[in-house]
mmCIF file of the N, C-alpha and C atoms, coordinates in Angstrom:
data_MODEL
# 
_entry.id   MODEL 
# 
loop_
_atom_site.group_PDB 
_atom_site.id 
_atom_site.type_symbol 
_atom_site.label_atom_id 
_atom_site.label_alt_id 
_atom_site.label_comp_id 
_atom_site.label_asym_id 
_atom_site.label_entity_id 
_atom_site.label_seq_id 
_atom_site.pdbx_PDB_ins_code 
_atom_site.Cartn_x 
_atom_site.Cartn_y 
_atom_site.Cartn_z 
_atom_site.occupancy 
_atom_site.B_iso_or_equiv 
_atom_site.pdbx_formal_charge 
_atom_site.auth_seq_id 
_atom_site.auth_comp_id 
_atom_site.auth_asym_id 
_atom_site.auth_atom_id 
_atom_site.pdbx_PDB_model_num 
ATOM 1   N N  . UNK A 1 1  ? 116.978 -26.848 -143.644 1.00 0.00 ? 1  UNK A N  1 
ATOM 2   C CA . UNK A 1 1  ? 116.226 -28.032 -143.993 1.00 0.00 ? 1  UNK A CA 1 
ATOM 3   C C  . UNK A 1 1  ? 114.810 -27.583 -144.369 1.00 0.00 ? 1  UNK A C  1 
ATOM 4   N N  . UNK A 1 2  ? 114.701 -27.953 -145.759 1.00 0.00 ? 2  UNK A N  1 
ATOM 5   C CA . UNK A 1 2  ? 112.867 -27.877 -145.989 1.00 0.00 ? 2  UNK A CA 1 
ATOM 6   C C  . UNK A 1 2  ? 111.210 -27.814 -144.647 1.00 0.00 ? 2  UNK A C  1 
ATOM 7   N N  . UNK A 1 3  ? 111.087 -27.305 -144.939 1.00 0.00 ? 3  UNK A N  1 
ATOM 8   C CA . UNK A 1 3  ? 110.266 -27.521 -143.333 1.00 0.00 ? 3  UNK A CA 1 
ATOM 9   C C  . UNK A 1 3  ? 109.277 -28.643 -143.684 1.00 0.00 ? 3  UNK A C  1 
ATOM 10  N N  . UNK A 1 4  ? 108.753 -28.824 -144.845 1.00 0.00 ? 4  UNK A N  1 
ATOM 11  C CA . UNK A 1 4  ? 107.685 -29.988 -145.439 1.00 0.00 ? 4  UNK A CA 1 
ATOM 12  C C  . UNK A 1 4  ? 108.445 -31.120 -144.722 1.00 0.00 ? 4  UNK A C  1 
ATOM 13  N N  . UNK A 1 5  ? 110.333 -31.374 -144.971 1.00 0.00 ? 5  UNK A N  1 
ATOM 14  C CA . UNK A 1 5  ? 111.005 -32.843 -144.637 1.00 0.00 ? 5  UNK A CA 1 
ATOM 15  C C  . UNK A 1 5  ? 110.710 -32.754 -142.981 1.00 0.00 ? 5  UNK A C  1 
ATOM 16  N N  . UNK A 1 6  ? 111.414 -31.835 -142.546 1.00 0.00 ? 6  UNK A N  1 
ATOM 17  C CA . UNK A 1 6  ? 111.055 -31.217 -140.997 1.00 0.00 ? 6  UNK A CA 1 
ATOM 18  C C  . UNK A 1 6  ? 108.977 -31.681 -140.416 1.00 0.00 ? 6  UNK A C  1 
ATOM 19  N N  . UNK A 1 7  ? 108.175 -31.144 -141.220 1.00 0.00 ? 7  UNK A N  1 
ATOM 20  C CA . UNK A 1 7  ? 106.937 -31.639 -140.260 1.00 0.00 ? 7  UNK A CA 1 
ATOM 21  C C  . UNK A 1 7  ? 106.753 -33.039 -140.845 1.00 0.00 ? 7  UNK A C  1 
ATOM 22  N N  . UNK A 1 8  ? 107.270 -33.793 -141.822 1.00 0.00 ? 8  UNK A N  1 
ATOM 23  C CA . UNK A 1 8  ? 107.063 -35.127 -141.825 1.00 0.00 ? 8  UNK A CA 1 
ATOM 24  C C  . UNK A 1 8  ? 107.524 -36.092 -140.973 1.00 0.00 ? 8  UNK A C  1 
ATOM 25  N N  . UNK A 1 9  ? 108.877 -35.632 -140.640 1.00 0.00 ? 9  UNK A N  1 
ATOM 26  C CA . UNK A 1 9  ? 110.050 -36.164 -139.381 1.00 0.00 ? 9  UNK A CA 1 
ATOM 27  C C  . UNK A 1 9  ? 109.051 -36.289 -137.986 1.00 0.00 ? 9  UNK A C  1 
ATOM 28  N N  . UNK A 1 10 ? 108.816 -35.093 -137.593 1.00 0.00 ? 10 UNK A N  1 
ATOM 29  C CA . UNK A 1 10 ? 107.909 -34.670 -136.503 1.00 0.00 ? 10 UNK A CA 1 
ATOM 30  C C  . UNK A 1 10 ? 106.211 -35.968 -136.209 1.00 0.00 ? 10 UNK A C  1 
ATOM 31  N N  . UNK A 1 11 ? 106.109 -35.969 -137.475 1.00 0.00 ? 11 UNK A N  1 
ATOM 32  C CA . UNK A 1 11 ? 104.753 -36.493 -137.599 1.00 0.00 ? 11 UNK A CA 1 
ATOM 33  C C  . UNK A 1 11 ? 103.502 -35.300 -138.076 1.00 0.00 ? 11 UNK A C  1 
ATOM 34  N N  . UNK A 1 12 ? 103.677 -34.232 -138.550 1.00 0.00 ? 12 UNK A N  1 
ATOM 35  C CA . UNK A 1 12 ? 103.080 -33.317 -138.217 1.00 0.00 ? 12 UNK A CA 1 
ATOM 36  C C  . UNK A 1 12 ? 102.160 -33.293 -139.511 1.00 0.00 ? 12 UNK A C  1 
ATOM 37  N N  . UNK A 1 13 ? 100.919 -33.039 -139.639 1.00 0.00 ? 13 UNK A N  1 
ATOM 38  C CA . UNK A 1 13 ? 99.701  -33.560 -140.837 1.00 0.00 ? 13 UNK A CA 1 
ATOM 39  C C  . UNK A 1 13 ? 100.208 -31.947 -141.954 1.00 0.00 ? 13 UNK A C  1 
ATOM 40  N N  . UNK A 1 14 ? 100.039 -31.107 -141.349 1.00 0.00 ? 14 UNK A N  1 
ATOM 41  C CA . UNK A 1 14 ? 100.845 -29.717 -142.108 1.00 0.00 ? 14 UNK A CA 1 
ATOM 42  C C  . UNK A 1 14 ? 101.910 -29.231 -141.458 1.00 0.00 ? 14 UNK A C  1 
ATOM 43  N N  . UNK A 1 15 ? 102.507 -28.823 -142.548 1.00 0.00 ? 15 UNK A N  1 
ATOM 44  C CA . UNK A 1 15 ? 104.148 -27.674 -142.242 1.00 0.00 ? 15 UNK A CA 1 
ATOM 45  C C  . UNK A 1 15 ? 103.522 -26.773 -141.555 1.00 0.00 ? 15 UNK A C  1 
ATOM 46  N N  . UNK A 1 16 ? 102.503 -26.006 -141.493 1.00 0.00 ? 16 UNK A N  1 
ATOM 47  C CA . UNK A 1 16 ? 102.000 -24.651 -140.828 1.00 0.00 ? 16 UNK A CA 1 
ATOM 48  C C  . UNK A 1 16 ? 102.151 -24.574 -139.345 1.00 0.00 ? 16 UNK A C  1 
ATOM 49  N N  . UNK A 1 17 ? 101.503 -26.035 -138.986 1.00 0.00 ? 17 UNK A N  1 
ATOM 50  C CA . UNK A 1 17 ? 101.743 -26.782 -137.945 1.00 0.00 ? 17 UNK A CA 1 
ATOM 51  C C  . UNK A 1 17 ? 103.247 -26.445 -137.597 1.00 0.00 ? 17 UNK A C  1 
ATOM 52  N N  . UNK A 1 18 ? 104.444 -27.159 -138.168 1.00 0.00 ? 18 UNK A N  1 
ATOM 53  C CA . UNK A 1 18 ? 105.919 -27.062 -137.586 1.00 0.00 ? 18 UNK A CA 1 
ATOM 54  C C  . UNK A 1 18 ? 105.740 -25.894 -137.963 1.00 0.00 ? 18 UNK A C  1 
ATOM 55  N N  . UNK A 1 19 ? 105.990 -24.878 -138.631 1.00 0.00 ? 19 UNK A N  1 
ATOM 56  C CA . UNK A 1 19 ? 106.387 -23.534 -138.205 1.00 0.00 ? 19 UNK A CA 1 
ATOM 57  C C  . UNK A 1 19 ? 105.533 -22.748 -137.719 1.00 0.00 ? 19 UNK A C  1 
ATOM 58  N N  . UNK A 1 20 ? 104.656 -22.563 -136.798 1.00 0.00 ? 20 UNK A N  1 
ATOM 59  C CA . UNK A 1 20 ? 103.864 -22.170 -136.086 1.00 0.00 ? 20 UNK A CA 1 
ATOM 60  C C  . UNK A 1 20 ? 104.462 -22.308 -134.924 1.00 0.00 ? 20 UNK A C  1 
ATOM 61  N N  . UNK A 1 21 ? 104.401 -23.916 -134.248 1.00 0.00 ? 21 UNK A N  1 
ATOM 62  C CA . UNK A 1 21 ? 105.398 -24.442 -133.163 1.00 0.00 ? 21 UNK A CA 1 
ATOM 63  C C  . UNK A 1 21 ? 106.848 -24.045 -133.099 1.00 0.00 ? 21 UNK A C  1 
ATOM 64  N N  . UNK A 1 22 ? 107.759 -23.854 -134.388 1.00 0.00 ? 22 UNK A N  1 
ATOM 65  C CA . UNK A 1 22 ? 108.964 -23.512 -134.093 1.00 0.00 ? 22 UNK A CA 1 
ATOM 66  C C  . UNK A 1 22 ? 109.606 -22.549 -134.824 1.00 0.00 ? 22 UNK A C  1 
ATOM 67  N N  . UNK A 1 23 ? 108.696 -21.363 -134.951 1.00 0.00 ? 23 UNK A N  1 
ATOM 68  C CA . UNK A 1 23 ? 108.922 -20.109 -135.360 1.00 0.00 ? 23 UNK A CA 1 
ATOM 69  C C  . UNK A 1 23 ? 109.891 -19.504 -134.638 1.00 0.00 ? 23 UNK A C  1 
ATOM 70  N N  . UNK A 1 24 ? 110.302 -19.773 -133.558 1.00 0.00 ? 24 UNK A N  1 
ATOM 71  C CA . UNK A 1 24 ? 111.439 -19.012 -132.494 1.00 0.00 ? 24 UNK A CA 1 
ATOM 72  C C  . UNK A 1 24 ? 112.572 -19.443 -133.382 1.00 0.00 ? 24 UNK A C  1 
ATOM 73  N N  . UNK A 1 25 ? 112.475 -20.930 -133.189 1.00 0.00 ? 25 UNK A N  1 
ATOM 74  C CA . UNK A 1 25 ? 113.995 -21.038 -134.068 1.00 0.00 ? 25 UNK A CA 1 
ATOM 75  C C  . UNK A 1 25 ? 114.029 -20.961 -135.363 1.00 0.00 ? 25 UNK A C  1 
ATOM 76  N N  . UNK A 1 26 ? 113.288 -20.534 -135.981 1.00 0.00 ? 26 UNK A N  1 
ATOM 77  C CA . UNK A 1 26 ? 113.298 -19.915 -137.878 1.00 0.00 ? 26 UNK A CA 1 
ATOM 78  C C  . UNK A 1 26 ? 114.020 -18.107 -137.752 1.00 0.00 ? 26 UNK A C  1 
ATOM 79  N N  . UNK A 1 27 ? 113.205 -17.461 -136.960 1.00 0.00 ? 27 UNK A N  1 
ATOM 80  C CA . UNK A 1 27 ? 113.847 -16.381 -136.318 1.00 0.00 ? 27 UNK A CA 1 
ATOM 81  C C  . UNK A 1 27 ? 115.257 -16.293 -135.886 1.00 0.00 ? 27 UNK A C  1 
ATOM 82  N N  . UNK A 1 28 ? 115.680 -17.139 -134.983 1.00 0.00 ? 28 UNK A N  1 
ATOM 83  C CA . UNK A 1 28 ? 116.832 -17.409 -134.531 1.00 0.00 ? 28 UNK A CA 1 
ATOM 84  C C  . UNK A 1 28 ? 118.452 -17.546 -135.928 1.00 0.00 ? 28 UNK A C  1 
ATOM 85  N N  . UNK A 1 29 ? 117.421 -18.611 -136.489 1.00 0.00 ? 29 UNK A N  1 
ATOM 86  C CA . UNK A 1 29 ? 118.444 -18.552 -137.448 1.00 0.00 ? 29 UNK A CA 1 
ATOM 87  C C  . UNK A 1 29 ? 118.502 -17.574 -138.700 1.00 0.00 ? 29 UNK A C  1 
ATOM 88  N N  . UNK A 1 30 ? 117.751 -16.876 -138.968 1.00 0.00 ? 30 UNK A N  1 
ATOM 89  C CA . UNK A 1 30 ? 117.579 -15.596 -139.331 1.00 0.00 ? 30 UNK A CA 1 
ATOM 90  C C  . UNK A 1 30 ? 118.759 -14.332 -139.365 1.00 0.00 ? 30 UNK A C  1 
ATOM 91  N N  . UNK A 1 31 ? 118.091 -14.229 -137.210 1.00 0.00 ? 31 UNK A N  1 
ATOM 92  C CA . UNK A 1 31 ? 119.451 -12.945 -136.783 1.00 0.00 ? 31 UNK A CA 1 
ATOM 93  C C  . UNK A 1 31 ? 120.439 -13.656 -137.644 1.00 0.00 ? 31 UNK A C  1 
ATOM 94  N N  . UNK A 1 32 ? 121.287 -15.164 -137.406 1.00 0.00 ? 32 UNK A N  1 
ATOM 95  C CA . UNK A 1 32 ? 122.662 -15.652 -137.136 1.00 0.00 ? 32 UNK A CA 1 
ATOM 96  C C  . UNK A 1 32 ? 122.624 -15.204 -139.234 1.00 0.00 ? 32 UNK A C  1 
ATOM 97  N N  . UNK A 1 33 ? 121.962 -15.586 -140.010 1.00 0.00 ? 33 UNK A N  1 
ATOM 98  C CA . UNK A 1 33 ? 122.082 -15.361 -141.259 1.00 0.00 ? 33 UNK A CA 1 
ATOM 99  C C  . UNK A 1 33 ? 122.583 -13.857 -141.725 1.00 0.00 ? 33 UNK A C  1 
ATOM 100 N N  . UNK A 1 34 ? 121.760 -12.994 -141.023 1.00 0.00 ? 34 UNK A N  1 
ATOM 101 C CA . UNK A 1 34 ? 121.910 -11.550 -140.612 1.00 0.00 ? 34 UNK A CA 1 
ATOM 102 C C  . UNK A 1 34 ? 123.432 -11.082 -140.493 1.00 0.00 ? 34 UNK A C  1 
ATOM 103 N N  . UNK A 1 35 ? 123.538 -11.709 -139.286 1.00 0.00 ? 35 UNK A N  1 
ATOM 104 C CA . UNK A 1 35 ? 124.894 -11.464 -138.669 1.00 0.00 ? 35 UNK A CA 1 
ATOM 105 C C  . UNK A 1 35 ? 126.099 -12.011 -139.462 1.00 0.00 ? 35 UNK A C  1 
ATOM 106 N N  . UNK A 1 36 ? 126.208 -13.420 -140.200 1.00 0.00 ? 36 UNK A N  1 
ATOM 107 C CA . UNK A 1 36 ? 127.081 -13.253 -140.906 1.00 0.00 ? 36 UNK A CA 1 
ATOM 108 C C  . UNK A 1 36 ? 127.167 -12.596 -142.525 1.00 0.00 ? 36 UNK A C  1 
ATOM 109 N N  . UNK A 1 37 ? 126.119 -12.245 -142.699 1.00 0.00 ? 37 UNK A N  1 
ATOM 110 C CA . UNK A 1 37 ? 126.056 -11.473 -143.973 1.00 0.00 ? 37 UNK A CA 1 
ATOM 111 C C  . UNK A 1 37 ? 126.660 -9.882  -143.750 1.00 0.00 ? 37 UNK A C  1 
ATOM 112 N N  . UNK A 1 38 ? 126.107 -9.394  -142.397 1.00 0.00 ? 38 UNK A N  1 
ATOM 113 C CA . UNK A 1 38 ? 126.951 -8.258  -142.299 1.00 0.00 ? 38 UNK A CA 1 
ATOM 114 C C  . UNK A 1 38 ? 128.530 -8.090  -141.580 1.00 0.00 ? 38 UNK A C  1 
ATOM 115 N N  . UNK A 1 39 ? 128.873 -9.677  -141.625 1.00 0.00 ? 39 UNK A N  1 
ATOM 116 C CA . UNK A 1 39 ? 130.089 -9.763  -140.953 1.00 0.00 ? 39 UNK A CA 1 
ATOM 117 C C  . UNK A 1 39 ? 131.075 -9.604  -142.307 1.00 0.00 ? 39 UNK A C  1 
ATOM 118 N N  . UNK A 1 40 ? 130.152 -10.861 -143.102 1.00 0.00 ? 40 UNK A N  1 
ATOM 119 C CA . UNK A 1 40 ? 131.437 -10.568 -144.719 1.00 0.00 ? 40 UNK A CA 1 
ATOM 120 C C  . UNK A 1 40 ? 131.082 -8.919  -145.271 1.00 0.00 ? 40 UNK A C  1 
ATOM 121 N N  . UNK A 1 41 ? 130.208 -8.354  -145.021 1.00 0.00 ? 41 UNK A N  1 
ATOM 122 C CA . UNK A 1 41 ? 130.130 -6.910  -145.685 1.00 0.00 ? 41 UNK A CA 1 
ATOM 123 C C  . UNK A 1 41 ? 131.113 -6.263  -144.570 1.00 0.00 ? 41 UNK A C  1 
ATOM 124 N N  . UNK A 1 42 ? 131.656 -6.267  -143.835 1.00 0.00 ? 42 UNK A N  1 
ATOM 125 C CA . UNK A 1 42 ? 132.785 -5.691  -142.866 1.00 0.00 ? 42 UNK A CA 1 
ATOM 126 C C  . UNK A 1 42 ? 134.015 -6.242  -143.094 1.00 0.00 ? 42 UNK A C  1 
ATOM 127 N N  . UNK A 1 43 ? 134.313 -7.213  -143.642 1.00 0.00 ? 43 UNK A N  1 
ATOM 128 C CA . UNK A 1 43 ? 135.315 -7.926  -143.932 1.00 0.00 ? 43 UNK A CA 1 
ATOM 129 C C  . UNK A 1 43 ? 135.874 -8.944  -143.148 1.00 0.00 ? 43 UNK A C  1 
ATOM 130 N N  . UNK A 1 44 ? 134.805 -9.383  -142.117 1.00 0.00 ? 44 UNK A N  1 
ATOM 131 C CA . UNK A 1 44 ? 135.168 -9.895  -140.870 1.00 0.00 ? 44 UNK A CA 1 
ATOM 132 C C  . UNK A 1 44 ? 135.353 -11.584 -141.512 1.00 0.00 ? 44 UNK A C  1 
ATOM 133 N N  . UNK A 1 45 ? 135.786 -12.025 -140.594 1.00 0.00 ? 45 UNK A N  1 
ATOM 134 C CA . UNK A 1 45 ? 135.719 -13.680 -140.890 1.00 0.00 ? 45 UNK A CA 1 
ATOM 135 C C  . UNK A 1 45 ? 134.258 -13.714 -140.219 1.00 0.00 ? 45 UNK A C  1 
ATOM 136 N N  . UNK A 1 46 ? 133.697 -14.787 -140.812 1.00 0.00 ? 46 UNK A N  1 
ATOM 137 C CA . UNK A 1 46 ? 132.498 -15.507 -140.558 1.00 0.00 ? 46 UNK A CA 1 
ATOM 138 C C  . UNK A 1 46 ? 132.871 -16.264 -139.451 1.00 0.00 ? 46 UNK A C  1 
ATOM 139 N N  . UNK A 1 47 ? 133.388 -17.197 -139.095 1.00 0.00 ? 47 UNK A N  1 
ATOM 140 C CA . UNK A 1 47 ? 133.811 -17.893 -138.374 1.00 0.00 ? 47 UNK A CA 1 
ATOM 141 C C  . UNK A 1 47 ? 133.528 -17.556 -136.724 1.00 0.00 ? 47 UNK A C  1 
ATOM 142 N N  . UNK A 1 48 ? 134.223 -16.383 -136.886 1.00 0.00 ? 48 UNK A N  1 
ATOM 143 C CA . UNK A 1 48 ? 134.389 -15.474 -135.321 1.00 0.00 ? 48 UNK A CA 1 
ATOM 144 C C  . UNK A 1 48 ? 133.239 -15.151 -135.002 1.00 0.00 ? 48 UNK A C  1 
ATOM 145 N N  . UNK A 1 49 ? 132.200 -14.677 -135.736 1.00 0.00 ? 49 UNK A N  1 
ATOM 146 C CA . UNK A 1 49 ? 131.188 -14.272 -135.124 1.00 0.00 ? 49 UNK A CA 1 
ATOM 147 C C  . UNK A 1 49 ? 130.222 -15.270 -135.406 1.00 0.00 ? 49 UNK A C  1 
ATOM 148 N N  . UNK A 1 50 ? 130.402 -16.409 -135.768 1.00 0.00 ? 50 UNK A N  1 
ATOM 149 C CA . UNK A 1 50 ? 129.393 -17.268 -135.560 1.00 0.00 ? 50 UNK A CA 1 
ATOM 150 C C  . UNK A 1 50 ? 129.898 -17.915 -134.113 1.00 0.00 ? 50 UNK A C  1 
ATOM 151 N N  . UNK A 1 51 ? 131.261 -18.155 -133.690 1.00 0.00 ? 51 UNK A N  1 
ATOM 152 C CA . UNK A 1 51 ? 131.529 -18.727 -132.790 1.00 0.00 ? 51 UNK A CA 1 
ATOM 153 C C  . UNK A 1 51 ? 130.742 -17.605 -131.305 1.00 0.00 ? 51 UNK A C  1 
ATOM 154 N N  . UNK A 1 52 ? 131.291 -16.274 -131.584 1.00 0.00 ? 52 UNK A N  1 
ATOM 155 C CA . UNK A 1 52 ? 130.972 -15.731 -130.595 1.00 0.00 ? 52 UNK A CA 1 
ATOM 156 C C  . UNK A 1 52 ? 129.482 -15.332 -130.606 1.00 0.00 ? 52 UNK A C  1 
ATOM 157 N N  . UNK A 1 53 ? 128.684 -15.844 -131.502 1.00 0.00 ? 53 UNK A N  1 
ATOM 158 C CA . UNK A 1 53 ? 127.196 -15.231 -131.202 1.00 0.00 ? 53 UNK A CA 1 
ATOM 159 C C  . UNK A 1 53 ? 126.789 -16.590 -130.169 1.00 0.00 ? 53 UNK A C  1 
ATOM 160 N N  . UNK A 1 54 ? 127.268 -18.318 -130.751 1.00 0.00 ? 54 UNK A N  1 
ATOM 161 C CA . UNK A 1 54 ? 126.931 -19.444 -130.252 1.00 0.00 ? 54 UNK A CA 1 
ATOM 162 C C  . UNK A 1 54 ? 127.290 -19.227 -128.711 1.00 0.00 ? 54 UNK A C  1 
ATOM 163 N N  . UNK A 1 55 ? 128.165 -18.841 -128.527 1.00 0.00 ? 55 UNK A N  1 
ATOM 164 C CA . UNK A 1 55 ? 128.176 -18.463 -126.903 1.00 0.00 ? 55 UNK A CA 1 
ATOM 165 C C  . UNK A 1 55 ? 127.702 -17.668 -126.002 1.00 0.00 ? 55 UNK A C  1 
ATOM 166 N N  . UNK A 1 56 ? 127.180 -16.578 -126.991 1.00 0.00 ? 56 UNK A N  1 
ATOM 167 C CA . UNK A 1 56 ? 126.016 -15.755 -126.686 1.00 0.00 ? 56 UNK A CA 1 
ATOM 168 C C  . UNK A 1 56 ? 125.094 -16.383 -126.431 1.00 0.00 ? 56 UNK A C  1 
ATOM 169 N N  . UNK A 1 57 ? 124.511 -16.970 -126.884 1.00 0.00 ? 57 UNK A N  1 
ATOM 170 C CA . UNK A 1 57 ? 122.833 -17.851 -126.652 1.00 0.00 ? 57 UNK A CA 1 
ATOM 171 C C  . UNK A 1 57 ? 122.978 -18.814 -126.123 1.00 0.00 ? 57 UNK A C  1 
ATOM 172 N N  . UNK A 1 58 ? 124.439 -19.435 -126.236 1.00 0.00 ? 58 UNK A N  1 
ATOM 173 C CA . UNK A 1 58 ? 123.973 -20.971 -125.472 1.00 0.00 ? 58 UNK A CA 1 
ATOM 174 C C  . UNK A 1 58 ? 124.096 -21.338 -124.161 1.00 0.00 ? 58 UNK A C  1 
# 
């Protein structure tokens, strides 16, 4: 999601603002982008390791 739609939702006067505050989870979803990009370069299903990273963290 756009982060501009994201700090308007929030109330937030700048985006810098929301991603400043929620830089952990921009990161977060990052690794998981990471991880399935090098899952299809292995030939893996995507699927599996999105399931098993979500149980990792949650």
């Amino acid at each position: 999601m756009p982060v501009h739609v994201v700090a308007e939702r929030l109330g937030h006067a700048d985006p810098a603002i929301t991603l400043r505050v929620y830089a952990h989870v921009i990161r977060q979803h990052a690794d998981e982008a990471a991880n399935t990009f090098a899952a299809a370069g292995d030939g893996n299903d995507q699927t599996d390791i999105s399931e098993s990273h979500r149980g990792a963290t949650e």
